[in-house]
C-alpha positions, -999 to +999 in steps of 0.1 A: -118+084-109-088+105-112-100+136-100-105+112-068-072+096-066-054+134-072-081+144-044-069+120-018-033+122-029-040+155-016-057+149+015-032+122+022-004+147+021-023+172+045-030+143+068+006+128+070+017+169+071+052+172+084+065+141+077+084+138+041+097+102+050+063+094+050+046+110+025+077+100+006+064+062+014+030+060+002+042+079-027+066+052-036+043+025-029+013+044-049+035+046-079+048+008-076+008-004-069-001+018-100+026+008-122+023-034-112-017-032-117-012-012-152+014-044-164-009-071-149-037-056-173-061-051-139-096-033-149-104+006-145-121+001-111-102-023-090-066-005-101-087+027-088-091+006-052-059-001-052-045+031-060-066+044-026-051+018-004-018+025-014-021+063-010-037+053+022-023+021+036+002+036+063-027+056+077-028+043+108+008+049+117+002+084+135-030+071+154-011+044+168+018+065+178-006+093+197-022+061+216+001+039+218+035+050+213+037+020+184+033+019+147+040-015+136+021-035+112-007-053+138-016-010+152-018+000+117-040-027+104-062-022+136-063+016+135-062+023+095-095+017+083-112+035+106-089+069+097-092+059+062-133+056+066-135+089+079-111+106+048-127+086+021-164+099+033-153+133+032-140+130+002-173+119-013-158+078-023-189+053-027-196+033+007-187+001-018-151+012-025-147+024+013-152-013+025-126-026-001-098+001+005-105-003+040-104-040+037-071-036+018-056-015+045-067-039+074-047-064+061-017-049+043+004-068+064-012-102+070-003-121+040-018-157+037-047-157+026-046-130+003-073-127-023-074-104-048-049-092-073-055-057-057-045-069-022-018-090-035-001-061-054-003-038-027+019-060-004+043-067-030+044-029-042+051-026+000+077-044-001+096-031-031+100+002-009+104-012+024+133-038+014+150-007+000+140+021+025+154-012+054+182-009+037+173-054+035+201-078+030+201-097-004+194-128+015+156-113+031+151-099-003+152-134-019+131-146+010+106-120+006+109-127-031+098-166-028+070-163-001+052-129-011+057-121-050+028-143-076+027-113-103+047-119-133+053-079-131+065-078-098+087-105-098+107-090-129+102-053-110+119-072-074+149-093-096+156-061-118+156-038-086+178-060-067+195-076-089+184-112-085+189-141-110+160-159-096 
């Protein structure tokens, strides 16, 4: 499994070619998602799905743009899994984990219901970096803080990173 994820990290720095702030994201979100799911004790396989979708969650963002002109959350969540479906085949992934990373991506940014600890980590590894790359006043992060974050890992990642006392 991690000859896969170094083979998509790979392939996802080909496909998002050109732009570092980018790349720089999912990187940041990858190692967040990776680190969260490691503390929360999450099994082999399903930290290996969510490792994918977090290389791969912003994948939609340059479709959107070229037809659209827009890359907000709705476009990306419409027009990810069906970029990710085509780099995951090539890339040899199992039809089974496809649907889930897919899955994952197609809802990165709808957050109620979410089910899974792999989904749930994802968003809250999202918005570790976007709160910080927003440059986010203290106030949304508590916000974000109270309605997103349910891992015990998270939460102490989000107060220790912003310095909450929550």
């Amino acid at each position: 499994m991690e000859t896969e994820i170094i083979n998509l990290y790979n392939a996802m720095i080909s496909y998002m070619s050109g732009d570092p702030r980018r790349i720089q994201h999912f990187t940041k979100v990858h190692a967040y998602s990776r680190l969260i799911g490691l503390l929360e004790n999450m099994d082999d396989h399903t930290l290996f799905i969510l490792e994918a979708a977090a290389l791969m969650h912003d994948i939609g963002i340059r479709e959107g743009e070229r037809l659209y002109d827009r890359n907000d959350g709705k476009i990306q969540e419409q027009l990810g899994p069906g970029e990710a479906e085509k780099l995951l085949k090539d890339l040899d992934f199992a039809i089974e984990d496809i649907q889930r990373i897919c899955y994952l991506i197609g809802h990165h940014h709808t957050y109620d219901p979410i089910d899974g600890l792999d989904y749930q980590i994802l968003v809250e590894a999202d918005f570790l970096v976007n709160l910080q790359e927003e440059n986010s006043s203290r106030e949304a992060c508590e916000n974000v803080y109270k309605k997103i974050f349910k891992t015990e890992s998270g939460k102490k990642i989000m107060c220790e990173m912003y310095g909450m006392d929550i």
